[in-house]
C-alpha positions as CSV (number, residue, x, y, z in Angstrom):
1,X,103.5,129.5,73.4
2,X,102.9,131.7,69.8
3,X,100.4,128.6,69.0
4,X,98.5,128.8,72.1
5,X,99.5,125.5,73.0
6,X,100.3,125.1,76.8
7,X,104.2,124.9,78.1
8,X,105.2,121.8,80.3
9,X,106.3,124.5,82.9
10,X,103.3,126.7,82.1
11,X,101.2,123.7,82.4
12,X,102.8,122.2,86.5
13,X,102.2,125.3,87.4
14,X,98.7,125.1,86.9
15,X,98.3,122.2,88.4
16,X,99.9,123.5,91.8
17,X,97.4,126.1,91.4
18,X,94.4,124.3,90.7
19,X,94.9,121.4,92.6
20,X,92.7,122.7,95.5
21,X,89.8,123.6,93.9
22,X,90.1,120.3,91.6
23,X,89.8,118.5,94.8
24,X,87.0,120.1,96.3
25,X,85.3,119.4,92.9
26,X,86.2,115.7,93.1
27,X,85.5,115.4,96.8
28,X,82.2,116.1,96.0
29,X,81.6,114.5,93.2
30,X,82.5,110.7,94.7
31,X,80.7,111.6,98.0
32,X,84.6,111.7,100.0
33,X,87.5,114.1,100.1
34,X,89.7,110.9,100.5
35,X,88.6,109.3,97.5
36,X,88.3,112.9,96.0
37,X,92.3,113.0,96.3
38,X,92.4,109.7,94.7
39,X,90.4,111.1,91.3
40,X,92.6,114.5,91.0
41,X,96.0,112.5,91.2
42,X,94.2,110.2,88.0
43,X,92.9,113.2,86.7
44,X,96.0,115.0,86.4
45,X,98.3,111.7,85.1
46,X,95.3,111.6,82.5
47,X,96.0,115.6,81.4
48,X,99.8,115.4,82.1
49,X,99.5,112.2,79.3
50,X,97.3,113.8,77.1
51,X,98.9,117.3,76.7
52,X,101.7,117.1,73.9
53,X,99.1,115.8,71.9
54,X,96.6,118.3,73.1
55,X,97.5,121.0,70.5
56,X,95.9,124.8,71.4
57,X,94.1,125.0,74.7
58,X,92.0,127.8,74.5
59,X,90.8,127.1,78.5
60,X,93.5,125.4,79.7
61,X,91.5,125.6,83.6
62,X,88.4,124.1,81.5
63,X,90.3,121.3,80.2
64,X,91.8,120.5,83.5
65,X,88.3,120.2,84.9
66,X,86.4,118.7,81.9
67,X,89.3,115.8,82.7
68,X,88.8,115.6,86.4
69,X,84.7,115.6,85.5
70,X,85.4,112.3,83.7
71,X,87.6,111.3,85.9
72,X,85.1,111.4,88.8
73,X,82.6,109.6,86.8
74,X,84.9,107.0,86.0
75,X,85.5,106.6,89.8
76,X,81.8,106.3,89.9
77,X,80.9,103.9,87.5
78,X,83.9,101.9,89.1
79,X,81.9,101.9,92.1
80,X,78.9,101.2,90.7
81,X,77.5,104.2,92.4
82,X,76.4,106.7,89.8
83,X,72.4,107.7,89.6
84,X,70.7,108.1,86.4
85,X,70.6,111.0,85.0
86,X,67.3,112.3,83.6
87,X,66.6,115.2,81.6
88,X,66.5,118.5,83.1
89,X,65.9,120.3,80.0
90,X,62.1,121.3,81.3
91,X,63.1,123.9,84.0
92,X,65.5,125.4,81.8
93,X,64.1,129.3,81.7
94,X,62.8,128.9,85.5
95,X,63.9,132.3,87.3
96,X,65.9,131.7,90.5
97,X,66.2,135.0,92.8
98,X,67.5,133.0,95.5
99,X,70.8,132.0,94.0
100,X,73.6,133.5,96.4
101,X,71.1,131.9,99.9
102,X,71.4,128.1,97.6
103,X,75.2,129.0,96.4
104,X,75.2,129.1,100.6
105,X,73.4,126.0,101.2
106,X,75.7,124.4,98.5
107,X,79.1,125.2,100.3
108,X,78.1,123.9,103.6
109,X,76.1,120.4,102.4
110,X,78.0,117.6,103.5
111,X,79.7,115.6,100.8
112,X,77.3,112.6,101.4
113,X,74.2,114.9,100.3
114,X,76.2,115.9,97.2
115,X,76.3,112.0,96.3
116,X,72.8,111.8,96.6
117,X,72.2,114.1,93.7
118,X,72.4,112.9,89.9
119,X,75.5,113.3,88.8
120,X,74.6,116.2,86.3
121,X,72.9,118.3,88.6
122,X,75.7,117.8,91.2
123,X,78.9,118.7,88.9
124,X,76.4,122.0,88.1
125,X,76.0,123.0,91.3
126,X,79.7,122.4,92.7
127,X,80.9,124.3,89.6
128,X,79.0,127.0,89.9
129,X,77.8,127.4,93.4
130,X,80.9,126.0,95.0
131,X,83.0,126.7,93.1
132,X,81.9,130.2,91.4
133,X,81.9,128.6,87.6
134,X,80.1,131.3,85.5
135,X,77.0,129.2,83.7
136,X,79.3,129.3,80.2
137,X,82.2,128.0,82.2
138,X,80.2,125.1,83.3
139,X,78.6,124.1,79.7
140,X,82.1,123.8,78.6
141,X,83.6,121.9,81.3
142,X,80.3,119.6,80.9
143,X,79.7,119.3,77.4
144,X,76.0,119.7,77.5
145,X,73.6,122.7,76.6
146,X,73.0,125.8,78.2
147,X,69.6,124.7,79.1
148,X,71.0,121.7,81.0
149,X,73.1,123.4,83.1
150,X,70.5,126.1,84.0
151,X,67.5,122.9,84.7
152,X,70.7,120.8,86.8
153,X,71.5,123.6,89.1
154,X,67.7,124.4,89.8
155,X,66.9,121.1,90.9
156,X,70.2,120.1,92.6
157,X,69.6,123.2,94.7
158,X,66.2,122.5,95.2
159,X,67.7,118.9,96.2
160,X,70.5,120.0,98.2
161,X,68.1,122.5,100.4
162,X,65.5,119.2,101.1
163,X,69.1,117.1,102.0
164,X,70.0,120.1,104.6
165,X,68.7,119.1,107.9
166,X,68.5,115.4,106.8
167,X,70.6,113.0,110.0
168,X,73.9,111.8,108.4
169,X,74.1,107.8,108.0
170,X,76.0,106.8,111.5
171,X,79.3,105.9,111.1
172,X,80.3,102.4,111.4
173,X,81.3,101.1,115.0
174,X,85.4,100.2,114.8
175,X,86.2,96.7,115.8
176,X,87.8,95.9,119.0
177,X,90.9,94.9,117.2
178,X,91.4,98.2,114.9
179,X,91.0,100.0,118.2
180,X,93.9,98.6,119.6
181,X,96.2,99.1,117.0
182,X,95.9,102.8,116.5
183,X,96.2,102.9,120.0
184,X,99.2,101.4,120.0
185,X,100.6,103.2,116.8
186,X,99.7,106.6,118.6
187,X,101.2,105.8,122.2
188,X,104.3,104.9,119.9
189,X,104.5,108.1,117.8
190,X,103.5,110.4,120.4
191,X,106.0,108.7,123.2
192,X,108.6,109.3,119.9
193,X,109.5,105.4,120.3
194,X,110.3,105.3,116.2
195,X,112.0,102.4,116.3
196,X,109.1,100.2,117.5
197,X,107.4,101.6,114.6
198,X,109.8,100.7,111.8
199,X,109.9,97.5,113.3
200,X,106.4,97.1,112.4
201,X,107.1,97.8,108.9
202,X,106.7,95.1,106.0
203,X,109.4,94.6,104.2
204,X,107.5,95.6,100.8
205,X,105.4,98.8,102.7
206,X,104.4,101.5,100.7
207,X,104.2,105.6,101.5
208,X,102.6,108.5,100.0
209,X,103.3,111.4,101.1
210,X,99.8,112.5,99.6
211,X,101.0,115.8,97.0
212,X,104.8,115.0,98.1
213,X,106.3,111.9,97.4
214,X,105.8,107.9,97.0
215,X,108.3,105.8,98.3
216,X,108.1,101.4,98.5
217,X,110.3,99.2,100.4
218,X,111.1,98.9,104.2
219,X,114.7,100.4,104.3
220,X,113.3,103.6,102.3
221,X,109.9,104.1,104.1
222,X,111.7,104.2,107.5
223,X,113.0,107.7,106.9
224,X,109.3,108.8,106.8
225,X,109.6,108.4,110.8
226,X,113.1,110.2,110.9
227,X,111.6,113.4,109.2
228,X,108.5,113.2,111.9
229,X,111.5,113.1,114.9
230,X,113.0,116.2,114.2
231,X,109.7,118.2,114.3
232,X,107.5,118.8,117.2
233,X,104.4,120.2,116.2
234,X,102.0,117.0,115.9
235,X,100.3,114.7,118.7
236,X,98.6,111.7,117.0
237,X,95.0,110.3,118.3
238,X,93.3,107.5,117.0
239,X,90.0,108.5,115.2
240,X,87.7,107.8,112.2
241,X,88.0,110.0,108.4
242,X,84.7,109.6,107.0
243,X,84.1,106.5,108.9
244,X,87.7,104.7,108.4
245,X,90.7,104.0,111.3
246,X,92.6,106.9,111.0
247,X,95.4,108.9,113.2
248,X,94.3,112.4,113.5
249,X,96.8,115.1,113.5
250,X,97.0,118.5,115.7
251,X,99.8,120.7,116.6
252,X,99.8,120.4,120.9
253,X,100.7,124.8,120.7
254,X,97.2,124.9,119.6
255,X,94.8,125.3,122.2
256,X,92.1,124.6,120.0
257,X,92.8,121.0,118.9
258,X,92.4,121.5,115.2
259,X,93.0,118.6,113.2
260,X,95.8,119.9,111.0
261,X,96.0,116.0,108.5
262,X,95.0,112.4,108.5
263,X,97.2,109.4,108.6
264,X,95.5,106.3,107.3
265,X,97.0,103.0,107.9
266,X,96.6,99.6,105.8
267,X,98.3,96.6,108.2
268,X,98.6,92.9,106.9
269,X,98.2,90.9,109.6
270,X,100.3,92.5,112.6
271,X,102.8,94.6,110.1
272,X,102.3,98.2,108.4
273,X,101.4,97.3,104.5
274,X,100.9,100.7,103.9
275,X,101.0,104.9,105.6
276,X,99.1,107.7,103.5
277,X,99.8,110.8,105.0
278,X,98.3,114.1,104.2
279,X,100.2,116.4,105.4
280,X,101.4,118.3,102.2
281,X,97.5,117.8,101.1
282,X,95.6,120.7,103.8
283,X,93.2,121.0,101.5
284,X,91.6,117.8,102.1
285,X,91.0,118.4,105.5
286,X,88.6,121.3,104.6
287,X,85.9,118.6,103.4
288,X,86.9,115.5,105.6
289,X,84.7,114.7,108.4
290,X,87.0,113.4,111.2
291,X,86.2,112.0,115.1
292,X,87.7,111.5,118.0
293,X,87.8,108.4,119.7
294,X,86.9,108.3,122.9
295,X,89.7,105.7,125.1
296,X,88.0,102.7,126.3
């Protein structure tokens, strides 16, 4: 627009475009591309609220991150999970000839080891070395000073590269019980046996179609299984996404077995409370740590 003010249709659009990289910022900030998914979908409500009375946006990609970085500290302090954060200011001028080897280490670290960084020097270096943020970039999306930003990326590198070859917490072992359900659910889906499913639907279950669609109510959600039968390029097996029950997705033309989604499942006793499906969301699967598991 003439004022510089962003246009609804100018304005989903960016979304679309930014969603991705939003999420890999979120994924890391809360430690999990799961929850990650959860902070960009508040992130964006907040900015899809706030924008008629948001006025000229000079950085409209800046202002859709400086949300989602509040956003993901709000997730934090919800989770009572967020680390001090002391003042970086001393290292400020410290000369780094190393950057593009840490911007490296930074893009493979585990979203675990980004949790175990402050939260300043963890926003820096996902914005700038995961993200390719220039350092002017960041100090806007932050709202702190130049000097901060250059101190936070210095020693969350230096924290990341201690963090590289550290063992991962093991993931917790899945009760008998949960076994047997997913299972069940994936002999079901794979055998194409739909109606046993729906039959396990409660009669107030909820679906997200994470990035698609939300839809409550038995009689509703039972389409969800109908779309599924008229495509054949998925083969469910039960598994763990970052450590919770999950269905793990591949296409069977793929010899290589790549895990294409997630399905995660809530149950209330013996019926289906809940299905979250990330098919139309492939770009959480490039931070999710998923596993196979084994039959017994």
């Amino acid at each position: 627009m003439a004022d510089g003010s962003l246009a609804p249709e100018a304005f989903g659009q960016l979304m679309v475009e930014l969603r991705p990289r939003l999420h890999r910022y979120c994924a890391r900030m809360v430690g999990s591309a799961i929850d990650g998914e959860d902070v960009v979908q508040e992130a964006l409500a907040k900015a899809a609220e706030a924008l008629p009375g948001a006025g000229p946006i000079e950085r409209p990609e800046s202002w859709l991150f400086r949300i989602a970085h509040n956003a993901a500290l709000d997730a934090l302090r919800r989770r009572k999970r967020q680390a001090a954060v002391g003042s970086d200011t001393g290292l400020a001028d410290l000369a780094d000839s190393r950057a593009a080897a840490d911007a490296r280490v930074a893009v493979a670290a585990s979203l675990a080891s980004f949790l175990r960084l402050p939260a300043t020097q963890r926003s820096s270096v996902v914005l700038i070395d995961v993200l390719g943020h220039s350092l002017a970039e960041t100090v806007d999306i932050l709202g702190v000073s130049l000097a901060a930003v250059k101190a936070a990326l210095h020693r969350g590198r230096d924290r990341l590269k201690r963090l590289a070859d550290a063992p991962e917490d093991p993931a917790p072992a899945l009760a008998a019980g949960e076994r047997q359900r997913l299972y069940a659910y994936a002999d079901r889906f794979n055998a194409r046996d739909f109606d046993a499913l729906r039959a396990l639907l409660a009669e107030d279950v909820r679906l997200e179609l994470v990035n698609r669609l939300r839809l409550a109510g038995r009689k509703d959600v039972s389409v969800y299984f109908s779309r599924y039968a008229e495509v054949f390029d998925w083969r469910l097996s039960p598994g763990l996404a970052e450590g919770r029950p999950a269905l793990l997705v591949s296409d069977p033309a793929d010899p290589s077995g790549a895990i294409t989604h997630v399905v995660l499942l809530d149950w209330a006793g013996a019926k289906i409370a809940a299905i979250r499906d990330f098919k139309y969301a492939p770009y959480v699967s490039e931070s999710l740590v998923v596993e196979a598991i084994p039959s017994a």
